[in-house]
C-alpha positions in Angstrom: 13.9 -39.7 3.6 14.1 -37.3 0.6 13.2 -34.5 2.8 15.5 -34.8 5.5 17.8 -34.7 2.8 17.1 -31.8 1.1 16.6 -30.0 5.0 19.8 -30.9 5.2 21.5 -29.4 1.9 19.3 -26.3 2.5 20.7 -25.7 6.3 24.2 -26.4 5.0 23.3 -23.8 2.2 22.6 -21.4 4.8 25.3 -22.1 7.3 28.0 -21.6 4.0 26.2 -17.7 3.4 26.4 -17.1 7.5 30.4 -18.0 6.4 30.6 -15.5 3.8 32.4 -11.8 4.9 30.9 -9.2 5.4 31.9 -7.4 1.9 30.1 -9.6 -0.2 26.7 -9.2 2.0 24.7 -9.2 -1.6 26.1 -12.6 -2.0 24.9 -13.7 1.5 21.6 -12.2 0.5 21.5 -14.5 -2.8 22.2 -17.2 -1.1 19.2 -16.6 2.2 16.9 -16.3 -0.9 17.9 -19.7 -2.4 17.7 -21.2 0.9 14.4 -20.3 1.3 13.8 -21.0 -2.2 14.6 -24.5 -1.9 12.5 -24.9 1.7 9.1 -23.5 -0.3 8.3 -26.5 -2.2 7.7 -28.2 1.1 6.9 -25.7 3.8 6.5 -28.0 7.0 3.7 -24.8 7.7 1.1 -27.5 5.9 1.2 -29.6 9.1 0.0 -27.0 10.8 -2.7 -26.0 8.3 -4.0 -29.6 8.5 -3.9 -29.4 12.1 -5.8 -26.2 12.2 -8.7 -27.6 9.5 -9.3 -30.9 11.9 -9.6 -28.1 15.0 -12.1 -26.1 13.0 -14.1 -29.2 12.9 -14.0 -30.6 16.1 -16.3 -30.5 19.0 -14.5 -28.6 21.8 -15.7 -26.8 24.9 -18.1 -27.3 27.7 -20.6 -26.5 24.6 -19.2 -29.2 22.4 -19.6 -27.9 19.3 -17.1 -26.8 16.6 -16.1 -23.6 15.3 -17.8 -24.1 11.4 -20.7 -21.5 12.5 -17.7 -19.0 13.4 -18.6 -15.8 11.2 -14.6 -14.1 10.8 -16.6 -11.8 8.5 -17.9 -13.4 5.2 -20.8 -15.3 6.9 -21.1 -18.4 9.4 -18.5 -20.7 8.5 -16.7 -18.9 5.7 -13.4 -19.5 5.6 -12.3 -18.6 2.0 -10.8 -15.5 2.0 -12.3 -14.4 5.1 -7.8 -13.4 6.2 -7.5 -11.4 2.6 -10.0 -9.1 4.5 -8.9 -8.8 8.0 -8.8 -6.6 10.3 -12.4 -5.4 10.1 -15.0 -4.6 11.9 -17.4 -6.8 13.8 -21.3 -5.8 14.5 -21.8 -8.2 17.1 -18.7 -7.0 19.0 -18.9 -3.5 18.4 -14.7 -3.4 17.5 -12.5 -4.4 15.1 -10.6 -7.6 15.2 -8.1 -9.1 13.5 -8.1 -13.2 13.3 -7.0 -14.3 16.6 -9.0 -11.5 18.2 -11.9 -13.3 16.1 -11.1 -16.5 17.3 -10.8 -16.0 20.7 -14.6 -15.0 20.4 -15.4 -17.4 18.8 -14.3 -20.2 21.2 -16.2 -18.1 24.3 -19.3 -17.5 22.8 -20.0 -20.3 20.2 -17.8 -23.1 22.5 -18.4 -22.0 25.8 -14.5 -21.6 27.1 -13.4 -18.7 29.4 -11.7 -16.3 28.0 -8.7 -17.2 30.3 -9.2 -20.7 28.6 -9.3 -19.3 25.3 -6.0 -17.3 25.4 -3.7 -19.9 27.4 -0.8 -20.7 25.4 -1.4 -18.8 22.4 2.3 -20.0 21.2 3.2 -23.1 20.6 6.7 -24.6 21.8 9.0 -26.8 19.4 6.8 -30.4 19.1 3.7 -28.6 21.0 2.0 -26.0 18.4 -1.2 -24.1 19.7 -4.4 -24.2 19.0 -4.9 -20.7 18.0 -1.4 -21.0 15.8 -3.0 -24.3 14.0 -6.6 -22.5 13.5 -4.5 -19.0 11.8 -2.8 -21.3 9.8 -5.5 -23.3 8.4 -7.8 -19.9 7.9 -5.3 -17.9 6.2 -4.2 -20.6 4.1 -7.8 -20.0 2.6 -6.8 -16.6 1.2 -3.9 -18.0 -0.5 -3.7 -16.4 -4.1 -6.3 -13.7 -3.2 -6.1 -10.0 -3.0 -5.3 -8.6 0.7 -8.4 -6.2 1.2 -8.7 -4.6 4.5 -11.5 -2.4 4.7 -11.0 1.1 6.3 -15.0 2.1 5.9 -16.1 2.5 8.7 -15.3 4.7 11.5 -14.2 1.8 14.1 -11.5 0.5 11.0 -11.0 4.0 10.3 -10.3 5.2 13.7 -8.1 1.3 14.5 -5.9 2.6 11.4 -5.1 5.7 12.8 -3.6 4.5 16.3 -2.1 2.1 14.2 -0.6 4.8 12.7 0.8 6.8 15.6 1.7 3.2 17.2 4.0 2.8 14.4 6.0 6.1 14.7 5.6 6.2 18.4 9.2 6.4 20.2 9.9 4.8 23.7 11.5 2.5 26.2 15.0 2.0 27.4 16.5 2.5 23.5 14.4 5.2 22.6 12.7 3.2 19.4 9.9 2.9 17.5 8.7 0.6 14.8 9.6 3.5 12.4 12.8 3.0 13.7 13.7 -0.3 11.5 10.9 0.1 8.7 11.1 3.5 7.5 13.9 3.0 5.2 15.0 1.5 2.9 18.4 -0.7 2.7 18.9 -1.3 6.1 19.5 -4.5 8.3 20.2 -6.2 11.5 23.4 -8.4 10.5 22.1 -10.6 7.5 18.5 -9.9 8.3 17.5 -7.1 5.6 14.6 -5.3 7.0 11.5 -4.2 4.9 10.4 -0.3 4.6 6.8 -1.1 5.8 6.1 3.0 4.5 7.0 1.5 0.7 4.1 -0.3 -1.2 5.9 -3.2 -2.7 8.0 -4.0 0.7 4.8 -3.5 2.9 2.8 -5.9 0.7 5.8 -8.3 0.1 5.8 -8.7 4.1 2.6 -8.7 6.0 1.1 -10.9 2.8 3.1 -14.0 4.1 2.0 -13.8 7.6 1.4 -16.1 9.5 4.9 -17.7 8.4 7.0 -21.1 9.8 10.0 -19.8 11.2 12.7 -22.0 10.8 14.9 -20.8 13.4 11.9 -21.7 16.0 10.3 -24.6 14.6 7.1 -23.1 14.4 4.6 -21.3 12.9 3.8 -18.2 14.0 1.2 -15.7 13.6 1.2 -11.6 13.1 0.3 -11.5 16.8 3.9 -13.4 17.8 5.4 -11.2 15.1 4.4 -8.0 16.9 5.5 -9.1 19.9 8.5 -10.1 19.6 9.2 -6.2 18.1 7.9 -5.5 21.0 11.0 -7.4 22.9 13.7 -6.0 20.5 12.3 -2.6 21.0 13.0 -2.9 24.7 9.1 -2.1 25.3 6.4 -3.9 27.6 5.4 -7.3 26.6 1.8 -6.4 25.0 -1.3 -8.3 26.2 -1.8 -11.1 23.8 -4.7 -10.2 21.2 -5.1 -6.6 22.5 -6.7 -3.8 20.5 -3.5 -2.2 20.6 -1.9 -5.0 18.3 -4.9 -5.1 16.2 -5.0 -1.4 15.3 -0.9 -1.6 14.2 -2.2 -4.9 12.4 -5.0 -2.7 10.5 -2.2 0.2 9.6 0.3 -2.5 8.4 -2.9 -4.6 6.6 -4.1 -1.2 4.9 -0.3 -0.7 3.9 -0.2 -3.8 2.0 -3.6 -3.8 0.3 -3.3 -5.2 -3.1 -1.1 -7.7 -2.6 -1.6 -11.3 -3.7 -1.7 -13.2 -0.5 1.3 -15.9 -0.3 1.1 -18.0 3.0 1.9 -19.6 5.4 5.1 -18.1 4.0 8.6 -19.2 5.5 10.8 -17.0 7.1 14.3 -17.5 9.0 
């Protein structure tokens, strides 16, 4: 009961700043900060971390066994710290994979699912997470306080940076855009929403180090996948294939952009 009270004060917080002119947008900024301030000490993304740790452990598949000898990079079964260092590359794959990517193989070769199987519903509607959402949650929760520490070594992360990279400052579609376009700069927004310079250290690490993140607005928690894709939609581009090595190599140029940053999620966004 305490909590729906104090999810109530905080949503009347916010709807007071959406009130607030337009001249005293520094105030409105204050107060989105407080808001989200006020949501941290119980970020509903925990449900969702539990809900990914019970899937780690459970039988699944025509295989019927769990995901615990699932190697995202630090050795069969190693979660801790295993997101801090992702993207990277993967011998037994031959690529470089960020965490869903991982995943996904993970549930085909150690589970037995089809890779159809695998990638249905990769985003969760409000009451019905996803698997995949539940299992990001859970594994990148195990990086929490740790130093974000993609690795650009060898010539497969070196090469995924690079078209990350040119993705980043490539223009197209019907508005002429690019991801440049709203993250280059500093001090810009889209009405209250202040947008991060992704090319500046601090706003780079400040971001991508609290992904995955429960958006309030959706009632779920979402992963850097959803994230990129739904830039995708504003930028009036193509919907990407879900867990593509497109999205993986801008994931390694906005990971590599952030290294050194203490990780800090599931964080909670608007």
């Amino acid at each position: 009961m305490h909590n729906l009270f104090k999810t109530g004060a905080v949503v009347a917080t916010l709807t007071a700043a959406v009130a607030i002119p337009v001249h005293a947008q520094g105030s409105v900024t204050d107060e989105i900060a407080r808001y989200r301030q006020m949501l941290a000490d119980s970020n509903p993304a925990e449900l969702w971390e539990a809900r990914g740790e019970a899937l780690w452990q459970k039988k699944a598949g025509p295989k019927n066994v769990s995901l615990q000898q699932c190697d995202l990079g630090k050795g069969p079964g190693v979660v801790k710290g295993a997101y801090a260092e992702l993207p990277r590359y993967f011998k037994d794959a031959d690529k470089v994979m960020d965490l869903e990517q991982r995943l996904i193989q993970c549930r085909t070769t150690l589970q037995g699912l089809s890779h159809d199987e695998a990638v249905r519903t990769p985003f969760g509607a409000a009451g019905d997470p996803s698997t995949i959402e539940s299992l990001v949650a859970y594994i990148a929760g195990q990086s929490r306080g740790m130093i974000m520490a993609a690795s650009a070594s060898h010539p497969a992360e070196k090469r995924a940076y690079e078209i990350g990279r040119q993705m980043f400052f490539f223009r197209g579609g019907s508005h002429d855009f690019a991801c440049a376009t709203c993250h280059s700069a500093s001090g810009q927004r889209i009405r209250l929403q202040q947008l991060p310079n992704l090319l500046e250290k601090k706003d780079a690490q400040l971001t991508y180090a609290t992904w995955p993140a429960y958006r309030v607005s959706q009632g779920e928690v979402r992963t850097m996948q959803h994230r990129l894709n739904d830039c995708y939609r504003q930028q009036r581009f193509p919907e990407p294939v879900y867990a593509s090595d497109s999205l993986t190599a801008l994931t390694m140029y906005l990971a590599k952009n952030a290294e050194g940053a203490t990780y800090d999620g599931p964080g909670l966004k608007r």
